[in-house]
N, C-alpha and C positions, 0 to 999 in steps of 0.2 A: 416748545421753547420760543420765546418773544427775540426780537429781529436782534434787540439792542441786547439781551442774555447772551446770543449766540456771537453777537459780534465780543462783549467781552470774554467767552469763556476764549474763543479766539486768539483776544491778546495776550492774556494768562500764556499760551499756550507757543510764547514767539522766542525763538533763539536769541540770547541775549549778544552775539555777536556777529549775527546776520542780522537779523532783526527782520527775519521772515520767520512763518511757522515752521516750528521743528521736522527736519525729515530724519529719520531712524533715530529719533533720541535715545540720549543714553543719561544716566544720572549719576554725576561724582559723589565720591564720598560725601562730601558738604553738603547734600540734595538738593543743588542747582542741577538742572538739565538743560541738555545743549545739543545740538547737530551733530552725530557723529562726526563727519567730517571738517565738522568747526573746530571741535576742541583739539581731533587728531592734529591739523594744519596750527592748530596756537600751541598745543604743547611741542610741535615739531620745529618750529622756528631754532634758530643755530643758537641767540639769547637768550631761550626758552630750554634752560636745562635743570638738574633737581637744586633745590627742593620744584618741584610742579605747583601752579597755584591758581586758584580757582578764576576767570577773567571778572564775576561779576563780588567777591567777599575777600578775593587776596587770600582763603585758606590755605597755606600750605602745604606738599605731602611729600615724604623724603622720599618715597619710591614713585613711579610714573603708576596712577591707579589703570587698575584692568578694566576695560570697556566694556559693557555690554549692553543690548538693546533694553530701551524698558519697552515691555509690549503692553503694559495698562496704559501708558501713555499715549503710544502707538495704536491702540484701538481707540480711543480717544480721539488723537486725531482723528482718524477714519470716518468716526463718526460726524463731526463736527463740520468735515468736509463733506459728507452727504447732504448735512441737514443748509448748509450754507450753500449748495447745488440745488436742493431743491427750495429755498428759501428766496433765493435771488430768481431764479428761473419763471415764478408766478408774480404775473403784478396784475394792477390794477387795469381793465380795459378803459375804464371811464374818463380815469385822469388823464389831463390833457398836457399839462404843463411840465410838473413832479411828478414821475409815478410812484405810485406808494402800493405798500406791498399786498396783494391780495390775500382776503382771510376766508373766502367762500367762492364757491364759483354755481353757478345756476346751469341747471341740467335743461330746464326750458330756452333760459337766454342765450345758453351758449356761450358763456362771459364768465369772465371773474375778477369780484370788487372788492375795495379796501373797504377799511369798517364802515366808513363815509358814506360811498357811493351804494353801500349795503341793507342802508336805512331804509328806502324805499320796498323792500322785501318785507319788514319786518310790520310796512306802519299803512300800507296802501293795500286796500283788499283784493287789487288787480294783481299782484304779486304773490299774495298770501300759501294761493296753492304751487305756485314754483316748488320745486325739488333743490333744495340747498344741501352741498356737499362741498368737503375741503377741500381748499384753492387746489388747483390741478394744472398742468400747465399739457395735459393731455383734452380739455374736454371738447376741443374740435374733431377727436375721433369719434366721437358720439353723432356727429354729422355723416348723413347718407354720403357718397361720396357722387351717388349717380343721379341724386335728386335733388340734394343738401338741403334734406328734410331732417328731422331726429329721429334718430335710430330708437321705437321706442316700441317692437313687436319683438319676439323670438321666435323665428321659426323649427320647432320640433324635429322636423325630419330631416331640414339640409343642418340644423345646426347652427345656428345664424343668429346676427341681430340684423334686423333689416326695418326700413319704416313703411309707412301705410301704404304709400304708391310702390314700395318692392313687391307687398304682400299683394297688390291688385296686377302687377304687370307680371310678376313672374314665381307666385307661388300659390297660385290658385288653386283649392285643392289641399294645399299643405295646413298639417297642425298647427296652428299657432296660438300663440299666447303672450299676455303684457311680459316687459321684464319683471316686473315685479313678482308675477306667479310663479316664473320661472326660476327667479331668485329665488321664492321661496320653496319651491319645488327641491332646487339645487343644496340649500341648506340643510335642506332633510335628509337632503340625499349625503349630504356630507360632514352630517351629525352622525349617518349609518355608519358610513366609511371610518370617520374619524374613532366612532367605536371600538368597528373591528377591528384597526391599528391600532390601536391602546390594548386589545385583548391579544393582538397577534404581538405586538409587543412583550407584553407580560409572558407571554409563553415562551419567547426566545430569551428574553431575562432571566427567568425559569429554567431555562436549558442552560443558559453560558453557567449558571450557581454550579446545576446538575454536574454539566462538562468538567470544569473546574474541580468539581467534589470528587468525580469519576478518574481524569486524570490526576489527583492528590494520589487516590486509589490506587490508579495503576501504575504510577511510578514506584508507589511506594511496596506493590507485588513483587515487580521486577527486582528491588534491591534487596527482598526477603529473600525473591527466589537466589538473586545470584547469591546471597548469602550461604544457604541453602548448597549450593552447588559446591560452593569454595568449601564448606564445612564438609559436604559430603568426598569431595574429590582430594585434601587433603588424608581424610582418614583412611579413603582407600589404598595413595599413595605411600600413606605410613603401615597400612595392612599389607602393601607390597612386598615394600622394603623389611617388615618382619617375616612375613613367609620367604622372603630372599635367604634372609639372614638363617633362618631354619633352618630351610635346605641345604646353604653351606654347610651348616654344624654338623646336617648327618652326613653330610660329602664326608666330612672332615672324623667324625667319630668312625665310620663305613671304613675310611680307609685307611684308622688307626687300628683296631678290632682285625680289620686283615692282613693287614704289614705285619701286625704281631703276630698273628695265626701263619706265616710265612716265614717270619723269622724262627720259632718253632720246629715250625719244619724244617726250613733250612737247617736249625742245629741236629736233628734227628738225624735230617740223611747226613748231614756233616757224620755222625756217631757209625752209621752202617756204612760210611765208603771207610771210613778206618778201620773198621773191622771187617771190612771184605776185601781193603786192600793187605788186610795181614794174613788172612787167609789164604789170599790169592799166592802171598810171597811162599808159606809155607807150603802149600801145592806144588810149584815151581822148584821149591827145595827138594823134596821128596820125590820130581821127579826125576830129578837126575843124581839122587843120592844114589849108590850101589852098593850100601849096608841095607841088605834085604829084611833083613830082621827089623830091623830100626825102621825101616819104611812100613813094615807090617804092624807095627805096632802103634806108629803113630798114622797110619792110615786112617784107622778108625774115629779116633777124635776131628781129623779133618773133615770125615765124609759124612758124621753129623750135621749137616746145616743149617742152620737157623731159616724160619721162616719172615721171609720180610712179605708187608704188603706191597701192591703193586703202586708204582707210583705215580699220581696223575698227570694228564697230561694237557699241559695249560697252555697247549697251539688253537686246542679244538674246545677251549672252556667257553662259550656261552654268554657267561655274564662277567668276561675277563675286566671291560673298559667299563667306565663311566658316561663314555659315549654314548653308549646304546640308551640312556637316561631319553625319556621323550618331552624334553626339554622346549625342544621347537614345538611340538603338537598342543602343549599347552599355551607356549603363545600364540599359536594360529587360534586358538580355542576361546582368548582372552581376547582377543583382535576380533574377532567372529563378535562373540555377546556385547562387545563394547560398540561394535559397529552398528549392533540389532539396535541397543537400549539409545547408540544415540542417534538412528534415522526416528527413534520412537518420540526421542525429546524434541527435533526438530522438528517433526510434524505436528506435535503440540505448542513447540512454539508458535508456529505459522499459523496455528489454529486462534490465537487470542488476540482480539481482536477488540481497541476501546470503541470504535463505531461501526456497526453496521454498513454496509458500503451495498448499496442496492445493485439489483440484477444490471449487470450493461444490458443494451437495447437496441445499438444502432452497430454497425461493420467496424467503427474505428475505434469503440469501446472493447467491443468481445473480442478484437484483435492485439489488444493489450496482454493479453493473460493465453495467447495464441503458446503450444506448447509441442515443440517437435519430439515427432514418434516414429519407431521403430519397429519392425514383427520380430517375435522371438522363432526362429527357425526350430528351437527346440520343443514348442508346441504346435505345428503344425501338421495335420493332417497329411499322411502319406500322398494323397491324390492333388494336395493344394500345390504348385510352384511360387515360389518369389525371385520379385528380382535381386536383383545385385546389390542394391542398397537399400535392399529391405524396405520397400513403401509400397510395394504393389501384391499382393495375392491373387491367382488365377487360377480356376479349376482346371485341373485336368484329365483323362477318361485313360489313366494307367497309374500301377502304383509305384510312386516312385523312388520308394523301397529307403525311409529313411532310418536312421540308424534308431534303433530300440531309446527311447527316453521314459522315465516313469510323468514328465508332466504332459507328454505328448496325447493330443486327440486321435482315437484309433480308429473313432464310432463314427464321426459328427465330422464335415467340412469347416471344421474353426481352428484360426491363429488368434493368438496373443499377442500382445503388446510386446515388448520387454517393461517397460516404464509401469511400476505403480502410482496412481495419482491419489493426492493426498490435500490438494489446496483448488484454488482458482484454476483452472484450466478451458482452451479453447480449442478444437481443432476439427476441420475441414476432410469428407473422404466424397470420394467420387464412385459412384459404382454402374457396373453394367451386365447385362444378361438379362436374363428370366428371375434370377433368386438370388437375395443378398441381404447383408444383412448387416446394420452399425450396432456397440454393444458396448456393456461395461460390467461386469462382473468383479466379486473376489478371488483372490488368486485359488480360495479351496475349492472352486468349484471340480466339480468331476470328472476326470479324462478319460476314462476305458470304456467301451461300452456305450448304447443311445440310452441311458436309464434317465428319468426326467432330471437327476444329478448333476447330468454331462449335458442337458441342453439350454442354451441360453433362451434365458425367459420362461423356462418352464418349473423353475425354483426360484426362494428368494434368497439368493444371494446375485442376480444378475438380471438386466435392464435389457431389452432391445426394442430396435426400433428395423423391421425389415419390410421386406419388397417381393413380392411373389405373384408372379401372373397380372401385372399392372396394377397392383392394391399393395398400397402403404396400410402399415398396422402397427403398433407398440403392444409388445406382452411383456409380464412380469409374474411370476409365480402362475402362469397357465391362466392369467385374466388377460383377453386380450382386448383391445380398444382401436375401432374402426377408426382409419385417417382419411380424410377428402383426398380427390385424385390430388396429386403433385406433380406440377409440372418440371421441373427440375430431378436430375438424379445426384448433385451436388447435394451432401447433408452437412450442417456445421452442427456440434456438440458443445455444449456448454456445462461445466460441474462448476458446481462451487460445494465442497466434499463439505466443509465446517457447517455452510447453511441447509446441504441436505436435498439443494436444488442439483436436477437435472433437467436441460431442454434440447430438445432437436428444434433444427429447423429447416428451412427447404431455401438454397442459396440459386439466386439465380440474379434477374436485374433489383430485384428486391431481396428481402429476407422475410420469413415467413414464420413465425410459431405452430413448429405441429404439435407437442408435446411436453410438457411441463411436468415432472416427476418433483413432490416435496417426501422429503423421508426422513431417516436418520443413519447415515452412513455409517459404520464402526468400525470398517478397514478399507485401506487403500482400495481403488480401483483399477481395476486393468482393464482398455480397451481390447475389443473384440469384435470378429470380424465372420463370416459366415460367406463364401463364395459356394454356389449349387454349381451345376453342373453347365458347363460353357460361361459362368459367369465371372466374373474379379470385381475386388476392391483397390482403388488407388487410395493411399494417403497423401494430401495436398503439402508440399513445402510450404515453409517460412518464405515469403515472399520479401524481395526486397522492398527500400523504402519506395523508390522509384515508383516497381509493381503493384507495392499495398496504395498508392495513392490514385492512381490510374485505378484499380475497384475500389475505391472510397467514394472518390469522384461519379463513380459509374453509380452505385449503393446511392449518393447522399442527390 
């Protein structure tokens, strides 16, 4: 853009009531534009009430119009003010008088000329090879500073532009090369680059589509599934409420069918106490009559007596109440399966996942997903103790007689978890002695008996990683896998149950990968624990914020 273009695009560009160039313009109705704070302060005046009207056409507007910036205009400006910064900033060296504004500047001369002073470049064979580039008002950086020579070598190895007496006093020795080589060296080199960004582009382009498609996808699962749910969970609610409805009716028929069968009765025995209180009276007659004859002859028809059955007795009946209905048993029953089906649905939910979310790597990642544990007292080994709040197991050399369980170890020095894990999980155990051992199993593994069933690692349903006579080892279904010495007896555990991933590691001023397990998990896991003989396992607390940052600190 020419000096005199830029100056008019400029004036175009002037608040008609400051009569400086627009700052935050805004455009009225009318598409005159004005200074924010021009038109606010003119339409604000106490005079200045509706109708509103334009300051430079008198337009009209019965409501006060609503402001806002124009920002085509406002980059505009912007622009305008660069080009008029760097427009003004470059002049002529030569002119003496008038400067006029530089259109070249000379990489040999160090100067820069207006079109005028520029001729001598163009028409004198001493000038011919000069390196002409646009006016610049930087091109005294291209001067040495320590020699105020031209900077006109590259040094290679410190990286530099440096000029001839650099390269003799203080790079001797070093690669160098013109700028021009290096220029073009640099271009290739950032033709490569530019490449791979436009590929590495396209692929993230590629992915947000992907993303987008993917989460289109997975919202539109979710609303199937909750649909899904609501449709499921209404009909069972209405399956309730008819089997409710059931039940009452035979309550209800049950104990129409026996009030009648009672009332029945009731009428029968009503029929045999009137007849056995009439018999009764004529016994009682007869026996204080003293017409013997008459007593002899009706004696006989009295002492006839009818056979009645006996009649029951409904103190000691059995199935007198409706009480005794097991009524509760079946809602413990329905509480039970609904609880199973929905730890089943939660652990599938937690399972679906729109992005893969890579291994943590460092103390303050794997401590995100850090997961407090428990030992089930009800699998532990008669010889194992724990403590009081259940984090620590210790062998001990008596037995210590614990009460008969079927999930209990009777064979084998192993506690369980309580906790089955199902998601992301992290956690920390310390162990000591001769023989120990960290672990994770399904809860079917085997409890009675050493059979390879019941011992961790020697089936596959169960993972360890133990310590015996100074040697670390990991076995799984009887394949075991030699570990380097480890210094540390702190192991941290990492599952992630959905990807299949399990890893140990060895905690200490570092963290260490000992072992990497990929598989395909297909029920929860329960940690496990192996204490030999004089040995224990501690489980590490949740540490506070305080404490996790103090070994963060320490880790990182």
């Amino acid at each position: 853009m020419s000096e005199s273009a830029a100056s008019l695009c400029v004036d175009q560009f002037c608040c008609p009531v400051c009569l400086d160039r627009l700052k935050e313009p805004v455009t009225i109705p009318c598409g005159h534009s004005y200074c924010m704070s021009c038109i606010t302060d003119c339409w604000g005046q106490k005079e200045q009430g509706p109708p509103y009207r334009c300051p430079q056409c008198r337009e009209s507007f019965s409501q006060r119009p609503l402001l806002k910036k124009n920002t085509l205009i406002a980059e505009m400006m912007e622009t305008l003010q660069k080009t008029s910064l760097q427009t003004a900033a470059v002049e002529c060296d030569v002119c003496t008088t008038e400067k006029n504004r530089a259109v070249k500047s000379c990489l040999q001369c160090l100067a820069s000329f207006c079109q005028t002073h520029l001729q001598p470049h163009y028409e004198s064979p001493a000038f011919m090879k000069h390196k002409l580039v646009q006016a610049s008002r930087h091109i005294q950086e291209n001067i040495c500073l320590s020699h105020g020579k031209l900077l006109g070598i590259y040094c290679q190895d410190d990286h530099q532009c440096i000029c001839y007496l650099c390269m003799i006093d203080n790079h001797i020795g070093h690669r160098v090369v013109s700028l021009e080589s290096e220029r073009t060296n640099q271009k290739k080199e950032l033709k490569e680059i530019n490449v791979a960004c436009q590929k590495l582009i396209q692929e993230r382009e590629r992915g947000q589509r992907e993303l987008s498609e993917a989460v289109k996808s997975f919202k539109s699962s979710a609303l199937e599934t909750m649909e899904d749910i609501e449709k499921v969970f209404t009909e069972l609610i209405c399956s309730l409420e008819k089997k409710r409805s059931e039940i009452k009716e035979q309550i209800r028929a049950q104990e129409k069918t026996e009030i009648d069968r009672a009332e029945e009765l009731h009428k029968h025995l009503d029929q045999e106490l009137t007849e056995l209180r009439k018999r009764q009276a004529e016994i009682e007659k007869l026996l204080i009559t003293e017409d013997q004859i008459q007593c002899l002859k009706s004696c006989q028809s009295v002492c006839d007596f009818p056979t009645f059955e006996d009649v029951p007795s409904f103190t000691q009946h059995t199935h007198l109440s409706f009480k005794d209905i097991s009524i509760s048993t079946f809602r413990e029953v329905l509480e039970d399966v609904c609880q199973q089906q929905t730890a089943n649905i939660y652990r599938e939910v937690s399972n679906v996942h729109l992005i893969k979310t890579p291994e943590p790597k460092t103390p303050s990642t794997l401590w995100q997903y850090f997961c407090q544990l428990q030992l089930d007292p009800n699998t532990a080994n008669n010889e194992l103790q724990m403590s009081e709040d259940y984090r620590k197991v210790s062998h001990t050399y008596k037995d210590l007689q614990y009460p008969d369980h079927p999930e209990r170890f009777d064979g084998c020095n192993y506690v369980l978890c309580r906790e089955g894990l199902y998601s992301r999980c992290y956690w920390e155990v310390e162990g000591s002695g001769n023989e120990w051992a960290v672990a994770v199993c399904y809860k079917g593994i085997g409890r009675k008996g050493r059979c390879d069933d019941c011992r961790l690692g020697f089936n596959d349903i169960s993972w360890r990683l133990g310590y015996c006579m100074l040697n670390f080892g990991f076995m799984h279904d009887k394949a075991e896998v030699r570990i380097p010495a480890v210094c540390s007896s702190r192991i941290g555990v990492y599952l992630d149950h959905r990807a299949g991933t399990l890893s140990f590691y060895s905690v200490s001023d570092t963290m260490t990968l000992l072992h990497r397990v990929q598989t395909t998990f297909t029920e929860p896991l329960y940690p496990a624990f192996l204490a030999g003989e004089g040995s224990s396992v501690r489980i590490i607390k949740k540490q506070s914020r305080g404490e996790f940052r103090q070994t963060r600190n320490k880790y990182n």
